[in-house]
VEXZASE-695846 format. One line per 2 residues: number of its first residue (from 1); their letters; for each residue x, y, z negated of C-alpha. Coordinates in Angstrom, 3 decimals, padded with zeros to 6 digits. Layout:
BEGIN
NUM> A> X/Y/Z ~ ... .
//
This chain:
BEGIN
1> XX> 066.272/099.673/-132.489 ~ 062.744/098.714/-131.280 .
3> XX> 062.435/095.949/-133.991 ~ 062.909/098.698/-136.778 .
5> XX> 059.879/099.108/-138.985 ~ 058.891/102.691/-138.097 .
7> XX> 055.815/103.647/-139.678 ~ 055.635/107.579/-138.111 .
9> XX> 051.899/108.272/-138.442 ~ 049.730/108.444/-141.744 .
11> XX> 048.015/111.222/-143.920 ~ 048.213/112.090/-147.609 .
13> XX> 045.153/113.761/-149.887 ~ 047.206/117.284/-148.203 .
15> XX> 044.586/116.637/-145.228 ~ 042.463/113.649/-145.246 .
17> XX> 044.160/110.929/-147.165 ~ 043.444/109.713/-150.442 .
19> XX> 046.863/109.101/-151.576 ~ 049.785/111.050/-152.889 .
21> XX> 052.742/111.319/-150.682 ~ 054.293/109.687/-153.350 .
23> XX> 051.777/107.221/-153.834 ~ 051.934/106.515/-149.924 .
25> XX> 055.985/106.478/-149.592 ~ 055.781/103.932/-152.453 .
27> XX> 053.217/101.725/-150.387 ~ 055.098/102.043/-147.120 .
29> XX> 058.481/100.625/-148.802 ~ 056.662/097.931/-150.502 .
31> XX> 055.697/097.191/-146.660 ~ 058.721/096.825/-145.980 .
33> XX> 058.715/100.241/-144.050 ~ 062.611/101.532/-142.895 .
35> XX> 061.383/105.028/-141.438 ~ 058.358/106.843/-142.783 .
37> XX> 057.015/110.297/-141.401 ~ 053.946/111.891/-142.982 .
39> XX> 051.725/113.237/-140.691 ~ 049.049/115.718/-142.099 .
41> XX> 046.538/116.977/-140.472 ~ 047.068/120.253/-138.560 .
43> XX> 049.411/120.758/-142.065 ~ 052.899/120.666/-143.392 .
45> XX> 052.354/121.504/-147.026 ~ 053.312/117.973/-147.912 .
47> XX> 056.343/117.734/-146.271 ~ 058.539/118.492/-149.015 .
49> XX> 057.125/116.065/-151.207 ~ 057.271/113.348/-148.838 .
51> XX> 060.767/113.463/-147.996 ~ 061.671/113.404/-151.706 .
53> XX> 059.538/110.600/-152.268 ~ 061.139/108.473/-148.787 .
55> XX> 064.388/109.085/-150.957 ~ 063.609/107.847/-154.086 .
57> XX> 062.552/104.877/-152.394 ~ 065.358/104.461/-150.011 .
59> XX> 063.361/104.781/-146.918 ~ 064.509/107.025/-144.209 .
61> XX> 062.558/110.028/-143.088 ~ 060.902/111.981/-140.127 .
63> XX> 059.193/115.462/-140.688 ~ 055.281/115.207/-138.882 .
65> XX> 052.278/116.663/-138.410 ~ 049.548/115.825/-136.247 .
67> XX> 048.021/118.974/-134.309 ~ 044.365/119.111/-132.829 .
69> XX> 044.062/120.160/-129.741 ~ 041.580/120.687/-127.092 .
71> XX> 041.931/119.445/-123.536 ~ 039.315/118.949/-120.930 .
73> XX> 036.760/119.657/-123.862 ~ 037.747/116.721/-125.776 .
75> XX> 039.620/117.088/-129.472 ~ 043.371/115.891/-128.683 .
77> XX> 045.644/114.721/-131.254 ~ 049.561/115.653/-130.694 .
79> XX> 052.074/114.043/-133.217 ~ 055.311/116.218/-134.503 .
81> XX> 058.319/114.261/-135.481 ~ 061.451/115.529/-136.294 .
83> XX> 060.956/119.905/-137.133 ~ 062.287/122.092/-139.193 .
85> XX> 059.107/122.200/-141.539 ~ 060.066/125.610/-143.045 .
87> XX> 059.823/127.181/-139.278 ~ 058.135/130.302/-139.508 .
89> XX> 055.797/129.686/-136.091 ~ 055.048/126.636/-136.551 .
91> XX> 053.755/127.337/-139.818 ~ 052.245/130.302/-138.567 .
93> XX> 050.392/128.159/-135.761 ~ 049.165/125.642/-138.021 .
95> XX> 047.759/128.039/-140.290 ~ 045.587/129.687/-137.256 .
97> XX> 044.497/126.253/-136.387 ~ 043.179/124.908/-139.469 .
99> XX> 041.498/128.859/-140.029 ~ 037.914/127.180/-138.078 .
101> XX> 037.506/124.442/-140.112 ~ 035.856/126.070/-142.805 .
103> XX> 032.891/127.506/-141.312 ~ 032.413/124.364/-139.127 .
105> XX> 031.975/122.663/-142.368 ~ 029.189/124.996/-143.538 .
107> XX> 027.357/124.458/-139.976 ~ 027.638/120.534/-140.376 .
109> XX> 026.154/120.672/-143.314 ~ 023.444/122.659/-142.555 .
111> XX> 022.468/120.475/-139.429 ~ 022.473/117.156/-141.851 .
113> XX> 020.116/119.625/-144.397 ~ 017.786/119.265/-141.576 .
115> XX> 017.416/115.590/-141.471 ~ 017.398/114.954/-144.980 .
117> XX> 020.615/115.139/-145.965 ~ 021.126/118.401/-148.825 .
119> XX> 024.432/119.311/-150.682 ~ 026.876/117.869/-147.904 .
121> XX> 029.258/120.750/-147.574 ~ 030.022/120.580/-151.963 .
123> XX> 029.878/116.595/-151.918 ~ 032.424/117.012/-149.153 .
125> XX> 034.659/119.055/-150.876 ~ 034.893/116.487/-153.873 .
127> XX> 036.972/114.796/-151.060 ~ 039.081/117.379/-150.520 .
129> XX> 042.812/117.911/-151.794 ~ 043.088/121.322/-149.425 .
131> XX> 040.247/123.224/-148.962 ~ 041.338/124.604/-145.908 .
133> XX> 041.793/121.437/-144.211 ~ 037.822/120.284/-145.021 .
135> XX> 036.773/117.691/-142.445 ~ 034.519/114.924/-140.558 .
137> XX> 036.845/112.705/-143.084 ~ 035.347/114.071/-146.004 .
139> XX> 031.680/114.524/-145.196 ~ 031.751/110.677/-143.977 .
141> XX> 033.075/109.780/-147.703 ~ 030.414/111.905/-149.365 .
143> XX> 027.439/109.912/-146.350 ~ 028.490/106.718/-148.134 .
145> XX> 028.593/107.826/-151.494 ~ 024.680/109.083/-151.097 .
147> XX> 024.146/105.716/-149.488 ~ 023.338/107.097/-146.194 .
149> XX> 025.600/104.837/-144.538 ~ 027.505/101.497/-145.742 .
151> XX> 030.694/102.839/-144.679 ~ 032.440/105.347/-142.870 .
153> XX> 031.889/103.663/-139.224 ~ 028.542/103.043/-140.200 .
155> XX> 028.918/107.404/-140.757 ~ 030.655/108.183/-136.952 .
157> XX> 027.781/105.468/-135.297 ~ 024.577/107.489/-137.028 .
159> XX> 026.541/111.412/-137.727 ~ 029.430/113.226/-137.240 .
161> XX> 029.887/112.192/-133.199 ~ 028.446/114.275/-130.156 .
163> XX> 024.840/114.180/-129.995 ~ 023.920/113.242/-133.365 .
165> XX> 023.486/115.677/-136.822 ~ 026.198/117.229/-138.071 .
167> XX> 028.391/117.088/-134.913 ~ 029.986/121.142/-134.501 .
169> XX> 032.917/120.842/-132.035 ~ 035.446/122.992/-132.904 .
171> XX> 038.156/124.998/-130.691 ~ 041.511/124.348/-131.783 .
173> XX> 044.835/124.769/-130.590 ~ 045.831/124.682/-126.820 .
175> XX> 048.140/121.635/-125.850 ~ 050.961/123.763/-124.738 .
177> XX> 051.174/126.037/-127.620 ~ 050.992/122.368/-130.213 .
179> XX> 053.931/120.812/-127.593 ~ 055.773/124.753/-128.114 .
181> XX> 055.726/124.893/-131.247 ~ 057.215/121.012/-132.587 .
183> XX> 059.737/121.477/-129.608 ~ 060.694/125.191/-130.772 .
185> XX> 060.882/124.179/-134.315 ~ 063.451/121.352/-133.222 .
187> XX> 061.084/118.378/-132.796 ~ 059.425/115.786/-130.590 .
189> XX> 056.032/116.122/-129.597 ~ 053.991/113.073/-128.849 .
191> XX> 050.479/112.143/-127.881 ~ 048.668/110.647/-131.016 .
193> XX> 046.569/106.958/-130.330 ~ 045.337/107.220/-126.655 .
195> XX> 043.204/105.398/-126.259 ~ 040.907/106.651/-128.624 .
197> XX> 039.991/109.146/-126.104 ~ 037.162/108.851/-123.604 .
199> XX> 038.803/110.638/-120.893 ~ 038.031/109.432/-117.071 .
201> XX> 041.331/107.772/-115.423 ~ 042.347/111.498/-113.484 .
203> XX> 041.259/113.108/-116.985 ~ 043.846/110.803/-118.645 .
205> XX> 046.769/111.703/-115.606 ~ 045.816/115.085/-116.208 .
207> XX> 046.735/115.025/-119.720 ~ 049.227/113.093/-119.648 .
209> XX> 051.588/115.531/-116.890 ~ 050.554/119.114/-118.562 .
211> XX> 051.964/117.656/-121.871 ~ 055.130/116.662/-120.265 .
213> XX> 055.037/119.542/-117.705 ~ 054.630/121.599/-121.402 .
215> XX> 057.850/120.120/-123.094 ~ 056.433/116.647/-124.776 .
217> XX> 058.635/113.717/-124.741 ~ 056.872/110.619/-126.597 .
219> XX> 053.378/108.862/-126.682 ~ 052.157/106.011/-129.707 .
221> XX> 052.091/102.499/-127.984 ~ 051.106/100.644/-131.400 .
223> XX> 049.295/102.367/-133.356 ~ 046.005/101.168/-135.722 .
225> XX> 043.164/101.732/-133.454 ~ 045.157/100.163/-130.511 .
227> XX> 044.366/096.576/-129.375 ~ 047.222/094.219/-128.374 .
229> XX> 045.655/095.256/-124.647 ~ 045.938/098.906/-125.171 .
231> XX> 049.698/098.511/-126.484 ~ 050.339/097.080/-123.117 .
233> XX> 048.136/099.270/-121.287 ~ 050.318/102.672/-122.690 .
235> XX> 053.641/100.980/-122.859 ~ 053.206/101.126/-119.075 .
237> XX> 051.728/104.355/-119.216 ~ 055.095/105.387/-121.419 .
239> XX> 057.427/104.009/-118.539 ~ 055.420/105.547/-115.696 .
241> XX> 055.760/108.896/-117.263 ~ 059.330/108.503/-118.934 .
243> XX> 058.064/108.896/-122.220 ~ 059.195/107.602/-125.207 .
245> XX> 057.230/105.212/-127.863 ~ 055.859/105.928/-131.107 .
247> XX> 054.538/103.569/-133.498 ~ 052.002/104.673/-136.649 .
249> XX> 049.399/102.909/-138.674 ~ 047.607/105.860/-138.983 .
251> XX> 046.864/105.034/-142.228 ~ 044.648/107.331/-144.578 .
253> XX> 043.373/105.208/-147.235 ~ 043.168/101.621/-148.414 .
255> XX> 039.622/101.409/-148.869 ~ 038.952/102.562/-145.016 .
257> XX> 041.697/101.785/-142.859 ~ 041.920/098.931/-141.018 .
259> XX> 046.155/098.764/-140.307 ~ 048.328/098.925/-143.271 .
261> XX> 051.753/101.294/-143.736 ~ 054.374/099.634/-142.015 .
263> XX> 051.933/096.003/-140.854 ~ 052.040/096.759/-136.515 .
265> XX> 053.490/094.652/-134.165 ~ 056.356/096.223/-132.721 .
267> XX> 057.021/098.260/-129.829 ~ 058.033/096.052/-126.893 .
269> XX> 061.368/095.962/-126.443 ~ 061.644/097.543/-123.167 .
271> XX> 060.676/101.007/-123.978 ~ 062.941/103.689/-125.637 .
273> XX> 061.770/104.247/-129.352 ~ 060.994/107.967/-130.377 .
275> XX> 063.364/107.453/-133.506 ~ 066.710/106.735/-130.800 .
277> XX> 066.129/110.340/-129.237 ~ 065.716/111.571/-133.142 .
279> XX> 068.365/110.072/-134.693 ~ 069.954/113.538/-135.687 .
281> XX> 066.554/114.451/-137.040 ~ 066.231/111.167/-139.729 .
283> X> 066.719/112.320/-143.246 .
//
């Protein structure tokens, strides 16, 4: 099972994609891709959509999401595989945690008016599929489209980041009510790309036993921002906590990311894939 092509981490225009579910469940089996999951940003709205789409292209299917979460002061990301997407807390949750983002997007906008930069918050929202779900995604878009930037990691080096204009943090959910309320809803959740996170090593332990303590069974092991290294690194990571392995491009668009649906190296062989534990979940 660890050789299957599991793609179970990317995002459609409902968050901060620019594709269609459609469009993306038609790139992911042209990739060869055998199990797909869409996972939206704080957001299920897509869900629906996506699952039809995995079927007309004879792909099999995982329901996702990917929650935000904030742990030790740093923005968390917590993949759900596997829910009932029509579960009335977890939509209820989701809603309260994407209920910030709008007038965060308002204060970035006016902290890049002061150095220059006018009219961010409506060139942002050109970028935007769901209002509600208005991010750092879209205001780095709009940065390159001005020319402020050359691209969009040109955008998180100069804006956007901690200490430079436009940065807001935002609270958003707590990591045990994200892990409560996949598991509740009938899912697995997992820890999103961890390495991306710039926690110190007890930070990381920390994190890593309150989400299992909390109910979450998985972590991603190859995933697009993960080195060869860092696969390694969190497989080991995965077996010291029994956790088991995800694997997702994180894919948003073909212009800006850098892994393509469905083109990882696999998960090493000796870990237990996410999709065996959610085999009764695959549509």
């Amino acid at each position: 099972m660890s050789i299957l092509n599991a793609d179970l981490h990317c995002h459609s225009v409902v968050s901060d994609g620019t594709l269609t579910p459609e469009v993306l469940a038609a790139r992911a089996a042209a990739n060869g891709v055998d199990l797909w999951a869409l996972t939206d940003h704080d957001e299920i709205g897509g869900q629906h959509r996506a699952l039809a789409a995995a079927k007309a292209q004879g792909m099999r299917y995982l329901t996702g999401t990917e929650i935000s979460v904030t742990f030790a002061g740093v923005t968390v990301h917590i993949v759900g595989l596997g829910f009932d997407p029509d579960d009335a807390a977890l939509v209820q949750g989701l809603s309260a945690t994407r209920g910030g983002r709008g007038a965060r997007a308002m204060e970035m906008a006016e902290q890049l008016a002061k150095v220059g930069i006018h009219g961010a918050y409506e060139g942002a929202l050109r970028y935007v599929g769901n209002p509600e779900l208005i991010s750092r995604t879209h205001f780095a878009r709009f940065l390159v489209e001005v020319g402020a930037c050359r691209d969009t990691p040109e955008v998180f080096r100069k804006y956007l980041t901690e200490g430079k204009p436009g940065f807001v943090p935002h609270r958003w959910a707590q990591l045990g009510d994200a892990v409560r309320w996949i598991t509740e809803a009938g899912g697995m959740a997992i820890i999103a790309h961890p390495a991306r996170y710039a926690f110190t090593a007890n930070e990381e332990w920390a994190l890593f036993s309150e989400f299992k303590a909390h109910g979450g069974r998985g972590v991603e092991v190859v995933t697009g921002s993960h080195t060869n290294a860092e696969a390694i690194r969190y497989a080991e990571t995965a077996l010291e906590f029994g956790l088991a392995a995800s694997r997702g491009s994180d894919f948003h668009s073909p212009e800006e990311s850098h892994t393509d649906l469905g083109k990882l190296p696999l998960l090493p062989g000796q870990l237990t894939p996410v999709w065996e534990l959610l085999a009764d979940r695959v549509r």
